[in-house]
C-alpha positions in Angstrom: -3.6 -7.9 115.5 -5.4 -10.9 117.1 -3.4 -13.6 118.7 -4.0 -17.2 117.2 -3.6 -20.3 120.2 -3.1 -23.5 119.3 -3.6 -26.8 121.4 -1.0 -29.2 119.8 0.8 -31.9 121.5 3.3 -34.4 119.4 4.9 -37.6 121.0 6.7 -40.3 119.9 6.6 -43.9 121.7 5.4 -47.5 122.5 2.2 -48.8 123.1 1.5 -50.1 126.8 -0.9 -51.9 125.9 -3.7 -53.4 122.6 -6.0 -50.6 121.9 -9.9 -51.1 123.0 -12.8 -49.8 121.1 -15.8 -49.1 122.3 -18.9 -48.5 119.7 -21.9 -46.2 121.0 -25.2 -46.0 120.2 -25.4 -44.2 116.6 -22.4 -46.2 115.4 -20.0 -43.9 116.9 -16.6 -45.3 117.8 -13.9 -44.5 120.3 -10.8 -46.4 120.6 -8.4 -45.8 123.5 -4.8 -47.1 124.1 -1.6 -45.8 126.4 1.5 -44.5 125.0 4.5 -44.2 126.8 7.3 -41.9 126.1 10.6 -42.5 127.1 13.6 -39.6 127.8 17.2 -40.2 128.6 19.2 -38.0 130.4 23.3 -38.3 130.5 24.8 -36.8 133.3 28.2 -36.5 131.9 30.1 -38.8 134.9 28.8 -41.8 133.9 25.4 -41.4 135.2 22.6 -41.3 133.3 18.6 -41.4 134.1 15.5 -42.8 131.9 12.5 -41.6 132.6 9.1 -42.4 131.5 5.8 -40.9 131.1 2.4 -42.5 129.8 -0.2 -40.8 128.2 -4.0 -42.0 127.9 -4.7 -40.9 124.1 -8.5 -41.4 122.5 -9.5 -41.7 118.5 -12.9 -41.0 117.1 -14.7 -42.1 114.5 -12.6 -43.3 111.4 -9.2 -42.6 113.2 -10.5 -45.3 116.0 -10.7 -47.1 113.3 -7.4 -47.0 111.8 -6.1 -47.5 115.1 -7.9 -50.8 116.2 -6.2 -52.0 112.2 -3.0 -50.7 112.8 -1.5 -50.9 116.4 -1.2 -53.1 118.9 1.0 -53.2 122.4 4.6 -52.1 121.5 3.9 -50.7 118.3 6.1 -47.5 118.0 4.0 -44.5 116.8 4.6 -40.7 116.3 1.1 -38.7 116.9 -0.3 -35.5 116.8 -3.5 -34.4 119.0 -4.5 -32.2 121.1 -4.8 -31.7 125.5 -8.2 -32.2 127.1 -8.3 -32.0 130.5 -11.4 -33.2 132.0 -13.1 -34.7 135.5 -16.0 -36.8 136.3 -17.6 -37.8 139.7 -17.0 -41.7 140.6 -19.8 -44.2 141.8 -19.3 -43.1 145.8 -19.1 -39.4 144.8 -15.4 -38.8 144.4 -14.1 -36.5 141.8 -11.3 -37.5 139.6 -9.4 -35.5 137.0 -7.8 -36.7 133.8 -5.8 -35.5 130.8 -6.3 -37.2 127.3 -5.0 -36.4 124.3 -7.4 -36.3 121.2 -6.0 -37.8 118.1 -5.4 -35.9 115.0 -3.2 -38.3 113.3 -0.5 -41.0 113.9 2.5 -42.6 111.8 4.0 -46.2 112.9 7.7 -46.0 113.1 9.6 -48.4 112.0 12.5 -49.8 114.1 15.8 -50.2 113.0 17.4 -53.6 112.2 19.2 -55.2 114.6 22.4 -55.6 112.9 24.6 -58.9 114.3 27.9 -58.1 115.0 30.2 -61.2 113.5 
């Protein structure tokens, strides 16, 4: 029986920042944007922790499209992709590595009503 792997990452956050689109020769598009994912931990003596991780995620085509209509900074978004790690060599010949993920498909969130306590 053959073993099926899947790449799949889902996240759920805020945007850092607007996203930027970049058009390429051919009319292909790329938008890019960070997302950053929040966790909080409870310690149980009154202590608790928040910590944060940001992740660089790309759209092609039609989804950078949707994206450059849809988000902008703060927007809270679930997504689905996928991992692609990657490296390239800078101007003075240094190598840097970097992780991406590849959007599938995203959902804006909507927040919850403040409600005022009278």
């Amino acid at each position: 029986m053959e073993t099926m792997t899947v790449n799949r990452v889902q996240l759920m956050g805020n945007l850092g920042k607007d996203p930027e689109l970049r058009e390429f020769e051919g009319g292909k598009k790329r938008a890019r944007f960070s997302l950053a994912t929040t966790e909080h931990f409870n310690f149980g003596n009154g202590n608790s922790k928040e910590d944060t991780q940001w992740h660089q995620v790309t759209a092609w085509g039609r989804q950078a499209d949707d994206v450059m209509q849809s988000l902008k900074k703060g927007s809270r978004i679930t997504l689905e992709g996928r991992l692609v790690h990657g490296s390239y060599e800078t101007k003075d010949g240094q190598k840097r590595y970097f992780t991406e993920v590849v959007l599938n498909q995203f959902q804006p969130v909507e927040r919850k009503a403040e409600v005022a306590i009278e």
